[in-house]
PDB file of N, H, CA, C and O in Angstrom:
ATOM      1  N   UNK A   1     191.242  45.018 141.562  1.00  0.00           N
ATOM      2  CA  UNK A   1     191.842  43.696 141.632  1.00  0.00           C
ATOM      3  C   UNK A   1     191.563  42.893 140.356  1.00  0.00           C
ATOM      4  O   UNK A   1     192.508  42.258 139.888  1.00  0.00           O
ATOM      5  N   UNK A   2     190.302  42.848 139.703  1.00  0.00           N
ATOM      6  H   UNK A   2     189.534  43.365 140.083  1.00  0.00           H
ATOM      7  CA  UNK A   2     190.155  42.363 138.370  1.00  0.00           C
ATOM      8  C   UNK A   2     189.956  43.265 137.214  1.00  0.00           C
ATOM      9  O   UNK A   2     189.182  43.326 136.259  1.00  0.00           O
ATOM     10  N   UNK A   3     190.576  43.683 137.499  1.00  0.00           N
ATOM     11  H   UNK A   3     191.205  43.633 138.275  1.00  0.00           H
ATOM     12  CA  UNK A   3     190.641  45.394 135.953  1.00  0.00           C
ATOM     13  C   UNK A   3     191.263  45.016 135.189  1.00  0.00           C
ATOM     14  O   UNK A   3     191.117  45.270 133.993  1.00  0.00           O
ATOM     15  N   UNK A   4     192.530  43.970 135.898  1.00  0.00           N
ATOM     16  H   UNK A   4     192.649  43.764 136.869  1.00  0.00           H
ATOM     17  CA  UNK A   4     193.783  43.718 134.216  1.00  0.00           C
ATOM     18  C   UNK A   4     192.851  41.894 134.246  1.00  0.00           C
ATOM     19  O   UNK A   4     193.477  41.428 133.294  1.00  0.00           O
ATOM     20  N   UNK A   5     192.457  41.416 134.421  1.00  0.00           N
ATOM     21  H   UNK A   5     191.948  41.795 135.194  1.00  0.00           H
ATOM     22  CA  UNK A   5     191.887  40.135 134.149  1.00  0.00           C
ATOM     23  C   UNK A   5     190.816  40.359 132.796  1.00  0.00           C
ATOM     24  O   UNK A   5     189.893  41.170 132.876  1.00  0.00           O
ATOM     25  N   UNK A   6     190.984  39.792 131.937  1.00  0.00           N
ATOM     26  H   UNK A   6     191.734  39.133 131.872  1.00  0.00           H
ATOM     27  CA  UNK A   6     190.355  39.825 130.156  1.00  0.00           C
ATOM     28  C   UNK A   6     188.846  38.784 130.342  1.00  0.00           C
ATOM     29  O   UNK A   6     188.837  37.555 130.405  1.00  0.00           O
ATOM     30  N   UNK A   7     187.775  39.616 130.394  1.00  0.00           N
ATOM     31  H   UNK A   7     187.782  40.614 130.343  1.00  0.00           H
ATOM     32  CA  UNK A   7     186.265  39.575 130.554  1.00  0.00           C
ATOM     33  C   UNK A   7     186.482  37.830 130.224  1.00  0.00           C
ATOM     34  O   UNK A   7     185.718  37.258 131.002  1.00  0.00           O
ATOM     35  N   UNK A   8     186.946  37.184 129.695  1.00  0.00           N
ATOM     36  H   UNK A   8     187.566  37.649 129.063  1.00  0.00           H
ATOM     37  CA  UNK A   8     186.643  35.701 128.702  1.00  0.00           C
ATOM     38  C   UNK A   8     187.234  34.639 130.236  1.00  0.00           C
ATOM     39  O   UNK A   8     186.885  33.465 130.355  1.00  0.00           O
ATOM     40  N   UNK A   9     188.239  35.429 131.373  1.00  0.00           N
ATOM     41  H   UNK A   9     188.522  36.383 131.277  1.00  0.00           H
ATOM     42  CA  UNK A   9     188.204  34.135 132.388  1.00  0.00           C
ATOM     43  C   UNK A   9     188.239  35.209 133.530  1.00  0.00           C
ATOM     44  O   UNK A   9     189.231  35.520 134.190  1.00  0.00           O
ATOM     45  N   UNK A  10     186.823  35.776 133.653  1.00  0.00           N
ATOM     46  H   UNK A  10     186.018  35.524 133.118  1.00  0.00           H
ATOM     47  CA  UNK A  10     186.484  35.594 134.672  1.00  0.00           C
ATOM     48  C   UNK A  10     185.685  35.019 135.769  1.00  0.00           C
ATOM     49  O   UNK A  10     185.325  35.413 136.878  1.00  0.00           O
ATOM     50  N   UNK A  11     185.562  34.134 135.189  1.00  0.00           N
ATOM     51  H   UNK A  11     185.855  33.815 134.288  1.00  0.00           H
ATOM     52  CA  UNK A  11     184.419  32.668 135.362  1.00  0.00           C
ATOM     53  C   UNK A  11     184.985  31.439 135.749  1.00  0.00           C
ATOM     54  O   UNK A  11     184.238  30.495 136.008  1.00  0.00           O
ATOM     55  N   UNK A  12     186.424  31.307 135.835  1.00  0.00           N
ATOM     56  H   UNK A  12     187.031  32.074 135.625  1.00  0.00           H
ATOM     57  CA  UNK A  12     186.690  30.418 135.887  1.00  0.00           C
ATOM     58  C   UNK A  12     187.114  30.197 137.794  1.00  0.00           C
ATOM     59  O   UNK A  12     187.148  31.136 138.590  1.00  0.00           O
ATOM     60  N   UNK A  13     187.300  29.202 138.029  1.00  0.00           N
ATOM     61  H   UNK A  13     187.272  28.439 137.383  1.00  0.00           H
ATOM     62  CA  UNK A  13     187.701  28.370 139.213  1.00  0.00           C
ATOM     63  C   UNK A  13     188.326  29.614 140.285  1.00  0.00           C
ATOM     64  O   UNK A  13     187.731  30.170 141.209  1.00  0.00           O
ATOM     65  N   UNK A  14     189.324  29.762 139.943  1.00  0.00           N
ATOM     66  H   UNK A  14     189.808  29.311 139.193  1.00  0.00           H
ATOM     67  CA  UNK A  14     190.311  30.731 140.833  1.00  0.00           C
ATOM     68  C   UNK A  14     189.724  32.273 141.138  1.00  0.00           C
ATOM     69  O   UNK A  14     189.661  32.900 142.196  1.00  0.00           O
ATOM     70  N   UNK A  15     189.353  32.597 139.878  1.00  0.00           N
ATOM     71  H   UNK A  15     189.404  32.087 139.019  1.00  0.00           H
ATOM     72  CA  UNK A  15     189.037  34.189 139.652  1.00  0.00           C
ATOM     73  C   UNK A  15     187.418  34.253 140.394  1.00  0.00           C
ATOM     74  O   UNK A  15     186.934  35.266 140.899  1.00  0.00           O
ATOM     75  N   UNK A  16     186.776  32.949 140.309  1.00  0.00           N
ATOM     76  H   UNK A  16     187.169  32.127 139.899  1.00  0.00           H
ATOM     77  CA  UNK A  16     185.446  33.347 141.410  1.00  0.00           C
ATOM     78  C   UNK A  16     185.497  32.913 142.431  1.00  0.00           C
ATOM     79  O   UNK A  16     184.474  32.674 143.073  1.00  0.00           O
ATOM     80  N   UNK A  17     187.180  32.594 143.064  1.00  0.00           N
ATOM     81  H   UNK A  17     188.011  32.788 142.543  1.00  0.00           H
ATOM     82  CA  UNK A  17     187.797  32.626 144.809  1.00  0.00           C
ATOM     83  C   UNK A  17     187.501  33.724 144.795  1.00  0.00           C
ATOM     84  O   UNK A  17     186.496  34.068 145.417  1.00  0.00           O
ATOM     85  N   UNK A  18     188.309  34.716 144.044  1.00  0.00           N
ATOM     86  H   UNK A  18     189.125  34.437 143.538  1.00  0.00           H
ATOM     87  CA  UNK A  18     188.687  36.393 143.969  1.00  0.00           C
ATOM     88  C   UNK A  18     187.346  37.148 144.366  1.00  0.00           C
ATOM     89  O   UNK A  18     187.085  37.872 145.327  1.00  0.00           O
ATOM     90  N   UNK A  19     186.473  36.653 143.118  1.00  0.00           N
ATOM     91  H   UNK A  19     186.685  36.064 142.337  1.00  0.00           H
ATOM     92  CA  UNK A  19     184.840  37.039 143.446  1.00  0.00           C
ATOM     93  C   UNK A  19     184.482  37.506 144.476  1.00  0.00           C
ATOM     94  O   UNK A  19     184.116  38.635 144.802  1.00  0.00           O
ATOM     95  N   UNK A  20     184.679  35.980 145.329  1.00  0.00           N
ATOM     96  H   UNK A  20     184.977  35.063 145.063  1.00  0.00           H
ATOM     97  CA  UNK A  20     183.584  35.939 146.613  1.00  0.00           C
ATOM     98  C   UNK A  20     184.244  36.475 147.702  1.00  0.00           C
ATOM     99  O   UNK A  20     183.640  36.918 148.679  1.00  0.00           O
ATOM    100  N   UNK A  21     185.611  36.462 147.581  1.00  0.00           N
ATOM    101  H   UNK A  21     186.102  36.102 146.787  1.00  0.00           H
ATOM    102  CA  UNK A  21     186.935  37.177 148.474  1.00  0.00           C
ATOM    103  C   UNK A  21     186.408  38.678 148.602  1.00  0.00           C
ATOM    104  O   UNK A  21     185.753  39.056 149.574  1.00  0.00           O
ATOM    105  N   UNK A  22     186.730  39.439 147.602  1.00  0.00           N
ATOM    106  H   UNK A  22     187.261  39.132 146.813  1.00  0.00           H
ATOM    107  CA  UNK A  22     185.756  41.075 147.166  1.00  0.00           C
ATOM    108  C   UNK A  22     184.823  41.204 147.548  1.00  0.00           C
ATOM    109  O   UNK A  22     184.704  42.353 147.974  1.00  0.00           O
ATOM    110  N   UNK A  23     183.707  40.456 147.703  1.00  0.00           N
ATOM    111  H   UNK A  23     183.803  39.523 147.356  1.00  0.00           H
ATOM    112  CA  UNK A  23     182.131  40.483 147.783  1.00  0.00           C
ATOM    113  C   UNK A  23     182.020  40.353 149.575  1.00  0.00           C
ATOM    114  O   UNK A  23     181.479  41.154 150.337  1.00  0.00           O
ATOM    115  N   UNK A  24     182.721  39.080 149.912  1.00  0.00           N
ATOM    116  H   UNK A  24     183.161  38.429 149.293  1.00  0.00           H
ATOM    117  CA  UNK A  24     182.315  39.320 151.233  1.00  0.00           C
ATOM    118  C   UNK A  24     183.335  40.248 152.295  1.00  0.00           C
ATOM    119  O   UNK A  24     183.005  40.444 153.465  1.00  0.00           O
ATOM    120  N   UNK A  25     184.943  40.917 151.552  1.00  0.00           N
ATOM    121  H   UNK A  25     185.210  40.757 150.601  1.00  0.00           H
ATOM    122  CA  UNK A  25     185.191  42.192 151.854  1.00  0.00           C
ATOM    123  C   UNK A  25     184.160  43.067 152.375  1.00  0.00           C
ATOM    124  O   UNK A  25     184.105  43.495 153.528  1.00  0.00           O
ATOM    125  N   UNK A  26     183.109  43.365 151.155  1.00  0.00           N
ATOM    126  H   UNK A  26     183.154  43.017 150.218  1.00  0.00           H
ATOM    127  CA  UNK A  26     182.652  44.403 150.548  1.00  0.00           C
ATOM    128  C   UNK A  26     181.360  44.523 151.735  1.00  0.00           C
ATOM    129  O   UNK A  26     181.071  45.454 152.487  1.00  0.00           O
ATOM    130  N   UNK A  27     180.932  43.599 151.608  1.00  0.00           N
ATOM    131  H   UNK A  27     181.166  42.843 150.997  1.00  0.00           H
ATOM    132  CA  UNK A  27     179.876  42.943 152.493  1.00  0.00           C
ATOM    133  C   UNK A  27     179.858  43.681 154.174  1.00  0.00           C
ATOM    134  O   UNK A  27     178.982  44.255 154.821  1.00  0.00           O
ATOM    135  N   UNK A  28     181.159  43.356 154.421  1.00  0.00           N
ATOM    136  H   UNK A  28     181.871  42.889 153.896  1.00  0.00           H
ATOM    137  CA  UNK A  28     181.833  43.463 155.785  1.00  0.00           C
ATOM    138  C   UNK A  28     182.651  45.128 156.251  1.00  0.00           C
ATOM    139  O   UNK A  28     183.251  45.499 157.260  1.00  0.00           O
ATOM    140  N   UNK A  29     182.315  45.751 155.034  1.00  0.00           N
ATOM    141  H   UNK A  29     181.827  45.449 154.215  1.00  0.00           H
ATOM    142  CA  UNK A  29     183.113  46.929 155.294  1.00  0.00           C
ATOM    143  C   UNK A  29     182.238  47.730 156.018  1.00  0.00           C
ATOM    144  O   UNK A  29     181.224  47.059 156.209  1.00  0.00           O
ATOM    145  N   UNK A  30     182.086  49.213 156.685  1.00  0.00           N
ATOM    146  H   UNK A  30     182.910  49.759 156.529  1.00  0.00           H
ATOM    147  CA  UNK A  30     182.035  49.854 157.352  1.00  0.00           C
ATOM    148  C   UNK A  30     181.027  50.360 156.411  1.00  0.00           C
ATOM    149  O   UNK A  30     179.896  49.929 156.639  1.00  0.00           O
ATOM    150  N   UNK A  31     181.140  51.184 155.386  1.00  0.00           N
ATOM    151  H   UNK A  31     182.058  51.534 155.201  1.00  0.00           H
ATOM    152  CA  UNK A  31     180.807  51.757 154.546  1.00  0.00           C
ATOM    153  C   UNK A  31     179.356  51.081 154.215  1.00  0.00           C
ATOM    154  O   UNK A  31     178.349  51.777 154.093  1.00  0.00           O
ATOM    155  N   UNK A  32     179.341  49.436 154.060  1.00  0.00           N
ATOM    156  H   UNK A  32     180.159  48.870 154.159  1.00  0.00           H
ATOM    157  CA  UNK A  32     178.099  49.084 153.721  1.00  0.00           C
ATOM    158  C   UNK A  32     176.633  49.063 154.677  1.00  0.00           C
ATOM    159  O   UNK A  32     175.421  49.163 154.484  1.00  0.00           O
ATOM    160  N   UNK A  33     177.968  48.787 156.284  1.00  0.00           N
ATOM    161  H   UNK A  33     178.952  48.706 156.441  1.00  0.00           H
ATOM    162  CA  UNK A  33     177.164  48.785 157.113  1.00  0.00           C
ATOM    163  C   UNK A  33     175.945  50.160 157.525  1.00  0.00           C
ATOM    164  O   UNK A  33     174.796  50.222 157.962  1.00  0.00           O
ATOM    165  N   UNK A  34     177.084  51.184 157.049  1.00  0.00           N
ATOM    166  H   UNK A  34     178.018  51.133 156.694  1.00  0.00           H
ATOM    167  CA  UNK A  34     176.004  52.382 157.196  1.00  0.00           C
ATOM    168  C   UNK A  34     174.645  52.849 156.720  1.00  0.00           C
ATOM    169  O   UNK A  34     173.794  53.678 157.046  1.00  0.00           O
ATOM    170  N   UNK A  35     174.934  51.510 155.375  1.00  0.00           N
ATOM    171  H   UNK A  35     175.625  50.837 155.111  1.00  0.00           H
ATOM    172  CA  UNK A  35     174.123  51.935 154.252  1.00  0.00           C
ATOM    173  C   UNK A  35     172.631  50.644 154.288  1.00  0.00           C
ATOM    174  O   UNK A  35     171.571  50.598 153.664  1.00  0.00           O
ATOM    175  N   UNK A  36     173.189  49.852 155.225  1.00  0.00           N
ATOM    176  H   UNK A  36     174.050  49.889 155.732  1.00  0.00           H
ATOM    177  CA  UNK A  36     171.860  48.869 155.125  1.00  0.00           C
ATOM    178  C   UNK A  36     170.712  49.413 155.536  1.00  0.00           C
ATOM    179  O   UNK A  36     169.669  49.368 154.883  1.00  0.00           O
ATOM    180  N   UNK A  37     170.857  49.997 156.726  1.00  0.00           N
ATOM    181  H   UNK A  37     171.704  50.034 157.256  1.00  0.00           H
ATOM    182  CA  UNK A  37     169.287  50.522 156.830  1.00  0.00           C
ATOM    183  C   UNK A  37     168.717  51.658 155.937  1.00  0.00           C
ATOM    184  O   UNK A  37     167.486  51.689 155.939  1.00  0.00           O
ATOM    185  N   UNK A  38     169.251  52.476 155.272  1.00  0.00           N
ATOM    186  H   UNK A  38     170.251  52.451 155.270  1.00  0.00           H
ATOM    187  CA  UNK A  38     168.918  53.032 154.076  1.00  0.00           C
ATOM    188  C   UNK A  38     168.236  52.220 153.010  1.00  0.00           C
ATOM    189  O   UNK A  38     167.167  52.425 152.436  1.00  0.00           O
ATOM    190  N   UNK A  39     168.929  51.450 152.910  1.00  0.00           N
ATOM    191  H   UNK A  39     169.798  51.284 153.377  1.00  0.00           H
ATOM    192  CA  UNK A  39     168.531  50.142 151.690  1.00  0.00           C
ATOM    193  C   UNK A  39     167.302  49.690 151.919  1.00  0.00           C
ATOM    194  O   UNK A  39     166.348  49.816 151.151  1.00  0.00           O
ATOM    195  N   UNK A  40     167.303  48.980 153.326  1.00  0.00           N
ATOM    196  H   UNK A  40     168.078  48.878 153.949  1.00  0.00           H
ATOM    197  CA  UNK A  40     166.010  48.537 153.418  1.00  0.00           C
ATOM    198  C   UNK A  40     164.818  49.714 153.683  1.00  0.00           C
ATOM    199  O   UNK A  40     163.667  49.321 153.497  1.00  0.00           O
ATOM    200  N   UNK A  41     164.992  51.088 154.092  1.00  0.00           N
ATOM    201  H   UNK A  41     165.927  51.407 154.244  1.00  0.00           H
ATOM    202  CA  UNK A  41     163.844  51.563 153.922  1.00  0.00           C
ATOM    203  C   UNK A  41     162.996  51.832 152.395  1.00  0.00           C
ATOM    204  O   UNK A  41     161.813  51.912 152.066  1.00  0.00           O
ATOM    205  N   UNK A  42     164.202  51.910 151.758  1.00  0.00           N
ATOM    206  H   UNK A  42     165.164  51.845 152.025  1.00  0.00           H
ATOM    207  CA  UNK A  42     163.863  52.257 150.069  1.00  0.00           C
ATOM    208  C   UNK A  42     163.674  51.305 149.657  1.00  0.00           C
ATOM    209  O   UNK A  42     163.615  51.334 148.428  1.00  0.00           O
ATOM    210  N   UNK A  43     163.455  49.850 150.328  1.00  0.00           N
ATOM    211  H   UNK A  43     163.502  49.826 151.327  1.00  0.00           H
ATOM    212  CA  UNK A  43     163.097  48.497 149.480  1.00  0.00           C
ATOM    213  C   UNK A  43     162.156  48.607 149.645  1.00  0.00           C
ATOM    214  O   UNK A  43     161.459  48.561 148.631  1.00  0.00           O
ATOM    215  N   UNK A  44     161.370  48.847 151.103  1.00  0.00           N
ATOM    216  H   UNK A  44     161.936  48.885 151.926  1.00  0.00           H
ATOM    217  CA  UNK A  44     160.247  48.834 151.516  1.00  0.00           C
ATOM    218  C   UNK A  44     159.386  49.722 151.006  1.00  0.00           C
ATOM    219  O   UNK A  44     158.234  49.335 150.808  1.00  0.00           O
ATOM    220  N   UNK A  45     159.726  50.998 150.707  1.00  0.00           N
ATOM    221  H   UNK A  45     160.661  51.312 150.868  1.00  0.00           H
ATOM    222  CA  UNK A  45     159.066  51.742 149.941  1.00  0.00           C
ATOM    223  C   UNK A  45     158.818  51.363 148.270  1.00  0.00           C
ATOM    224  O   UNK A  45     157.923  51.499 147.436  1.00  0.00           O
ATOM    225  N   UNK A  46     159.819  50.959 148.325  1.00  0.00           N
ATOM    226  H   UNK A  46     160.546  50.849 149.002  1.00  0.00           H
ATOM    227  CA  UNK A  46     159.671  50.551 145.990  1.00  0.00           C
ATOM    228  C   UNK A  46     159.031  49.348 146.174  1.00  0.00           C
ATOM    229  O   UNK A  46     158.994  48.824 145.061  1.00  0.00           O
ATOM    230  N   UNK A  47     158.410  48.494 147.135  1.00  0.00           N
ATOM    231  H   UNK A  47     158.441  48.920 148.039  1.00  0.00           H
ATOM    232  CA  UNK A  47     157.700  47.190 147.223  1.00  0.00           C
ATOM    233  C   UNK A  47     156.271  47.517 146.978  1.00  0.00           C
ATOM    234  O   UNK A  47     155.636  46.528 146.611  1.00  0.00           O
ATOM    235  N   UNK A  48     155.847  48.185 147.035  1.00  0.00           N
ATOM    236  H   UNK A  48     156.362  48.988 147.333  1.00  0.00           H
ATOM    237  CA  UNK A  48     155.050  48.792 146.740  1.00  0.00           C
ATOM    238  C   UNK A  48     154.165  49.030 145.434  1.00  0.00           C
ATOM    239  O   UNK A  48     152.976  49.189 145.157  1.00  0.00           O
ATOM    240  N   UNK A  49     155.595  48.956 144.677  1.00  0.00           N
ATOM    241  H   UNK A  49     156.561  48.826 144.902  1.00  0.00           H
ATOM    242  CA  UNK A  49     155.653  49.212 143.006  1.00  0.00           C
ATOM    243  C   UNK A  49     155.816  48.334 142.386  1.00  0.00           C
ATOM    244  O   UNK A  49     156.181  48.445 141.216  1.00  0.00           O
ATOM    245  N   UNK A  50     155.587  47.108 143.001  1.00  0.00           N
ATOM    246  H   UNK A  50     155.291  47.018 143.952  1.00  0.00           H
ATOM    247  CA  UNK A  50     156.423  45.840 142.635  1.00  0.00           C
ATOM    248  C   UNK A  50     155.211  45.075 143.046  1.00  0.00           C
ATOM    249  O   UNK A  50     154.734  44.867 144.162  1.00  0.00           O
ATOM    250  N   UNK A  51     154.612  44.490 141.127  1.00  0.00           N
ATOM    251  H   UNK A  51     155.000  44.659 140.221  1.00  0.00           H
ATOM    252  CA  UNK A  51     153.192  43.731 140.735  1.00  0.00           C
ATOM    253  C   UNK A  51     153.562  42.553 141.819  1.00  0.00           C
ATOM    254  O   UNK A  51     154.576  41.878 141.995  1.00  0.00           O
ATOM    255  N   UNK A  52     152.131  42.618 142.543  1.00  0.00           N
ATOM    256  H   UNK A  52     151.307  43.167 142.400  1.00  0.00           H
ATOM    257  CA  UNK A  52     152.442  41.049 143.470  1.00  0.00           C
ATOM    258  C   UNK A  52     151.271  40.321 142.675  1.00  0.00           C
ATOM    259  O   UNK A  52     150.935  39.285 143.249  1.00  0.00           O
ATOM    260  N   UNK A  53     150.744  40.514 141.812  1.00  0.00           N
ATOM    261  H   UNK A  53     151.017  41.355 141.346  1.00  0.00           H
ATOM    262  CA  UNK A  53     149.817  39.789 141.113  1.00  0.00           C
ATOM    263  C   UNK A  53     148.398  39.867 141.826  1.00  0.00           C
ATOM    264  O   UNK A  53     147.366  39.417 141.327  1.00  0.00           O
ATOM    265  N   UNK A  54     148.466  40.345 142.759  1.00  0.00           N
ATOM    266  H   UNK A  54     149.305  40.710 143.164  1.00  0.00           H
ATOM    267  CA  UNK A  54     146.942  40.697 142.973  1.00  0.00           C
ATOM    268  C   UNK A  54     146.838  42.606 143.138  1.00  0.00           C
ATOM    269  O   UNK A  54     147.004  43.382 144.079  1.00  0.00           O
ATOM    270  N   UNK A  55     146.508  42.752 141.794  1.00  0.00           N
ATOM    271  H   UNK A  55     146.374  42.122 141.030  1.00  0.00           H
ATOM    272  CA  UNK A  55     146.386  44.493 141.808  1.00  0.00           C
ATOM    273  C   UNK A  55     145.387  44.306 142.500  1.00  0.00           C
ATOM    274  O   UNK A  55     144.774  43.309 142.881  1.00  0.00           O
ATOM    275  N   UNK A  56     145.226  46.063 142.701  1.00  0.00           N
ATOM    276  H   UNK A  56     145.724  46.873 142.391  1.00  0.00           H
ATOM    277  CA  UNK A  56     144.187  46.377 142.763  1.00  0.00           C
ATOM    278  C   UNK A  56     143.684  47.610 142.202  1.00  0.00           C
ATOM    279  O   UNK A  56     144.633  48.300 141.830  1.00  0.00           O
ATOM    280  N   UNK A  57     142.503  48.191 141.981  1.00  0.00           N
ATOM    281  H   UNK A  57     141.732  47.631 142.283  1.00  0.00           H
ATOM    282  CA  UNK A  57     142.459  49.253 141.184  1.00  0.00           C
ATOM    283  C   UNK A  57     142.771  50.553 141.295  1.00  0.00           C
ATOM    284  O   UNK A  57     141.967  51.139 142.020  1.00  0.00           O
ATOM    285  N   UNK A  58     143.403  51.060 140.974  1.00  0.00           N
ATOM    286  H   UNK A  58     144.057  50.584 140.385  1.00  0.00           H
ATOM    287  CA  UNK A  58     143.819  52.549 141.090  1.00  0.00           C
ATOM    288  C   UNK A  58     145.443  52.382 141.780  1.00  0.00           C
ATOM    289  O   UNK A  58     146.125  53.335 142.158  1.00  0.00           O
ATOM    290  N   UNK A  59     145.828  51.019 141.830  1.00  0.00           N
ATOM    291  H   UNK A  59     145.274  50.244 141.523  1.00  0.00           H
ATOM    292  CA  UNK A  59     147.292  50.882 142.838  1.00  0.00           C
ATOM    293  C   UNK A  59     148.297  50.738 141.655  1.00  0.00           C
ATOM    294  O   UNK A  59     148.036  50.136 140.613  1.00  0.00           O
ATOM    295  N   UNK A  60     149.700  51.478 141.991  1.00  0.00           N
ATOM    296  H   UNK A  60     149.912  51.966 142.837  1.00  0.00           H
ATOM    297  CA  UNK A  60     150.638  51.301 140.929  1.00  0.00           C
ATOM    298  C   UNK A  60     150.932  50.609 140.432  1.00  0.00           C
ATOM    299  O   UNK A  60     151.522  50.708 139.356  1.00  0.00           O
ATOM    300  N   UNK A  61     150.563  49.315 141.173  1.00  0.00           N
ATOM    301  H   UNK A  61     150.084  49.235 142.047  1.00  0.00           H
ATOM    302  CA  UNK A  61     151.146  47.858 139.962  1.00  0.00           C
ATOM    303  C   UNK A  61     150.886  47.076 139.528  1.00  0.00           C
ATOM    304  O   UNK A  61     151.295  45.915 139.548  1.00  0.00           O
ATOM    305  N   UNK A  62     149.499  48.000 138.626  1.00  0.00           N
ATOM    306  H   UNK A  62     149.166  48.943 138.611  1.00  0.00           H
ATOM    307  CA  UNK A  62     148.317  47.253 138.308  1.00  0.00           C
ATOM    308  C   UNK A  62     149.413  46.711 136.446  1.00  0.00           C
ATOM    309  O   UNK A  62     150.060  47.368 135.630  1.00  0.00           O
ATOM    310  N   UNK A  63     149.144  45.624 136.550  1.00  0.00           N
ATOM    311  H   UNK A  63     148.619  45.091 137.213  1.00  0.00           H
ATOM    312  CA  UNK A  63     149.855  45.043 135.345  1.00  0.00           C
ATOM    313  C   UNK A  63     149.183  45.078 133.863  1.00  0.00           C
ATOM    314  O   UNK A  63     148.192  44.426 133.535  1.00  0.00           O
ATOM    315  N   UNK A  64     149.816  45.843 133.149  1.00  0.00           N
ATOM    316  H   UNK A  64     150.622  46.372 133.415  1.00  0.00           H
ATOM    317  CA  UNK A  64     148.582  46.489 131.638  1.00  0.00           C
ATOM    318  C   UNK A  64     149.353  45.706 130.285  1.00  0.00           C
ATOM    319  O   UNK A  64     148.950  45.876 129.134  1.00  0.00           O
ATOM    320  N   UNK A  65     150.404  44.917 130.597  1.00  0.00           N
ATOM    321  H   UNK A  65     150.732  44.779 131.532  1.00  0.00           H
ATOM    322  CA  UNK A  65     151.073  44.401 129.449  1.00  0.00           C
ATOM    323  C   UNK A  65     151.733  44.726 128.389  1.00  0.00           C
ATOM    324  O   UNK A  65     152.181  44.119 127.417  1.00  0.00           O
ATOM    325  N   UNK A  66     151.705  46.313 128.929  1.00  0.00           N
ATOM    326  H   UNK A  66     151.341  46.806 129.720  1.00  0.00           H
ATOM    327  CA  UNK A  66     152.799  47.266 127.243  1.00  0.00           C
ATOM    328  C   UNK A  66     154.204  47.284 127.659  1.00  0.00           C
ATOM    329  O   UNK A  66     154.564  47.406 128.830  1.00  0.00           O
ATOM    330  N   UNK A  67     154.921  47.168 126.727  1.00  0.00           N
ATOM    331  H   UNK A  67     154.628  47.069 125.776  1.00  0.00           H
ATOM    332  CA  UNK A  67     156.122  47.672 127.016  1.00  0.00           C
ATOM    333  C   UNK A  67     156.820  48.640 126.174  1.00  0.00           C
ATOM    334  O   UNK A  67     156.725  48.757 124.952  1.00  0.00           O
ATOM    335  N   UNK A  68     157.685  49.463 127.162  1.00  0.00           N
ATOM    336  H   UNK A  68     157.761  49.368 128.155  1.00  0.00           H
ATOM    337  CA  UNK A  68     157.392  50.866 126.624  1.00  0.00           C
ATOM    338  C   UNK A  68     158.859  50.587 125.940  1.00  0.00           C
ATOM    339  O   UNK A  68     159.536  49.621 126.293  1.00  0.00           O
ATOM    340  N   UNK A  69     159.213  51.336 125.122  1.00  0.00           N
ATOM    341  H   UNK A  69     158.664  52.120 124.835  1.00  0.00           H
ATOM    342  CA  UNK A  69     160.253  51.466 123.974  1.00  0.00           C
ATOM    343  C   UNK A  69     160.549  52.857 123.977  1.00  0.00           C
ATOM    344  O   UNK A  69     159.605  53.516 123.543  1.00  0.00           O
ATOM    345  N   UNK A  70     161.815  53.718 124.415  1.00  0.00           N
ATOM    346  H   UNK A  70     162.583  53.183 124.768  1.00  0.00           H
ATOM    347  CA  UNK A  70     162.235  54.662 123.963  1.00  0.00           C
ATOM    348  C   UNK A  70     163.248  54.609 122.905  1.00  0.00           C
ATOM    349  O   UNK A  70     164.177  53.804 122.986  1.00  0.00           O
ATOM    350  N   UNK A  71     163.153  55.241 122.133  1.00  0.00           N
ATOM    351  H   UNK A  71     162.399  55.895 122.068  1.00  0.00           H
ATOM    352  CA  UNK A  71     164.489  55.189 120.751  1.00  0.00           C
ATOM    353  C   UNK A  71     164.887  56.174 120.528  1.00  0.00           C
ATOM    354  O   UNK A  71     164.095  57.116 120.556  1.00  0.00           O
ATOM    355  N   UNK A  72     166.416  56.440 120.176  1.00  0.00           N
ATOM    356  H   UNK A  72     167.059  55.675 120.153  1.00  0.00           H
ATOM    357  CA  UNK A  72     167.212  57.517 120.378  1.00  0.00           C
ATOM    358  C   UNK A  72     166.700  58.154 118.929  1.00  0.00           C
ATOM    359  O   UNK A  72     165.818  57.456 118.430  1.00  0.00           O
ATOM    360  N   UNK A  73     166.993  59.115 118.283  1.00  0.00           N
ATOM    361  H   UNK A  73     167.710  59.682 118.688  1.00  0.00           H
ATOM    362  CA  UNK A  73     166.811  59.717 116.613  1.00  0.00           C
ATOM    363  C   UNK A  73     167.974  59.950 116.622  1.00  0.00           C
ATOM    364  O   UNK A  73     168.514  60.439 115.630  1.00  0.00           O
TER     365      UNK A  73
END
């Protein structure tokens, strides 16, 4: 539905009716419904991995401050 719409107005007034039109389609389809409880088990599991600011030692999301950089050659 927005494939022929040019990236520079899709922001505007009308085209984020379209947005939220798609989204809560999308929301409501069959397809998503199957997929929520999937979702939330794998949230619940990657929460896990996800710094709550109180590490603890030896736990994955203990926060060390590097950030890693891969670069192509």
């Amino acid at each position: 539905m927005m494939k022929d719409v040019p990236k520079s107005e899709w922001y505007t007034p009308e085209n984020n009716a379209k947005w939220l039109k798609m989204y809560e389609e999308m929301r409501g389809s069959l397809a998503n419904k199957k997929r929520t409880p999937e979702f939330e088990r794998l949230d619940k599991d990657l929460q896990k991995y996800v710094d709550t600011g109180t590490s603890k030692r030896g736990s994955p999301d203990v926060p060390h401050g590097y950030v890693w950089l891969f670069r192509r050659k």
